[in-house]
N, C-alpha and C positions, 0 to 999 in steps of 0.2 A: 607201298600200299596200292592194289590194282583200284584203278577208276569205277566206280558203281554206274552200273546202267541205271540210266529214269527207267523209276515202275512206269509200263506203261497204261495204268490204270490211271496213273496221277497226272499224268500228261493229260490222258483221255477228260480227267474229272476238270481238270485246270479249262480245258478248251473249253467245257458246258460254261462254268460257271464264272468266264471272260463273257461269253456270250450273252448271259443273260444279266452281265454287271453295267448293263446299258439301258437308261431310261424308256430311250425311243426305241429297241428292242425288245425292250419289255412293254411296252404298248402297241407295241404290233403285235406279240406274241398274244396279248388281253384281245385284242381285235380280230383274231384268227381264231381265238377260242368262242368269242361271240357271234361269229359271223359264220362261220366254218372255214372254207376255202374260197381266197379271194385274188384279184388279178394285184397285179402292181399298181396299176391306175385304179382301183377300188381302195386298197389300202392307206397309198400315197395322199387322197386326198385331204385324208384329219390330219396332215401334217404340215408344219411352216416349212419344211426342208424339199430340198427340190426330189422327183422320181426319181433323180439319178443315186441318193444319197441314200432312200431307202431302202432299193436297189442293193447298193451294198451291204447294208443293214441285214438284210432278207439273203444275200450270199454270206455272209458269216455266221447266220444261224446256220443255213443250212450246210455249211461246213462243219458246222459243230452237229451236225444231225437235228435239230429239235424240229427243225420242218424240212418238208419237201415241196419240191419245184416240179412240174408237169407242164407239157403244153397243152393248150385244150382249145385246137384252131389259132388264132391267129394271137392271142392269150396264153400268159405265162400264170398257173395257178398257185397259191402255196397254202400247203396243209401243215397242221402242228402232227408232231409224230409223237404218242403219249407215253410212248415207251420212254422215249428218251427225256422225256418230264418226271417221269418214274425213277429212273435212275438216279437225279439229283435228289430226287427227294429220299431214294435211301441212301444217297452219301451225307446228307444232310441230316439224318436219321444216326449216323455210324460216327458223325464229329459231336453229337449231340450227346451222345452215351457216352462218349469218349470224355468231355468236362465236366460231365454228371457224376461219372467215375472218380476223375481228377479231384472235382473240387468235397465229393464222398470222403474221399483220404485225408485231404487238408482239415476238413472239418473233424476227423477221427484223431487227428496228426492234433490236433489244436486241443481236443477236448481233454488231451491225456498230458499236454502241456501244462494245461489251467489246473489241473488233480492234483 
């Protein structure tokens, strides 16, 4: 049997949604959506973890795309990118009809049991 390639959509989806499987990630993400675009030393400071740490926080999203990095003088800025907030939300939308589906059938599969 030949080896199957990773879909690379499922790669892609995995990446987002590692990224946003992280508390302090996901309140940076809240704080960029409130704030707009903000430096690292703006962001860092509603946190107990050191610059360095959110730092990489803020390089993981933006590996995973959901924001973006600019310099803006002597300032590193980061923006949420909504596209790619978009996308989760229709993959989350496509797993969602998916056990709507599923559990449709079981209930149908059940109902003709009990008859």
């Amino acid at each position: 049997m030949p080896k199957r390639q990773p879909d690379l959509r499922l790669r892609d989806a995995a990446l987002l949604f590692a990224a946003l499987g992280d508390e302090t990630r996901l309140r940076l993400l809240r704080q960029l959506a409130e704030v707009g675009p903000a430096s690292i030393s703006a962001l860092a400071h509603n946190f107990r973890v050191s610059r360095q740490a959110v730092t990489k926080h803020l390089q993981f999203l933006a590996l995973a795309s959901i924001i973006h990095g600019k310099r803006a003088g002597r300032e590193h800025l980061w923006t949420l990118n909504p596209a790619r907030l978009a996308q989760a939300q229709r993959s989350l939308e496509i797993i969602t009809r998916g056990w709507d589906d599923a559990l449709g059938r079981l209930k149908a599969h059940l109902e003709v049991e009990l008859e």
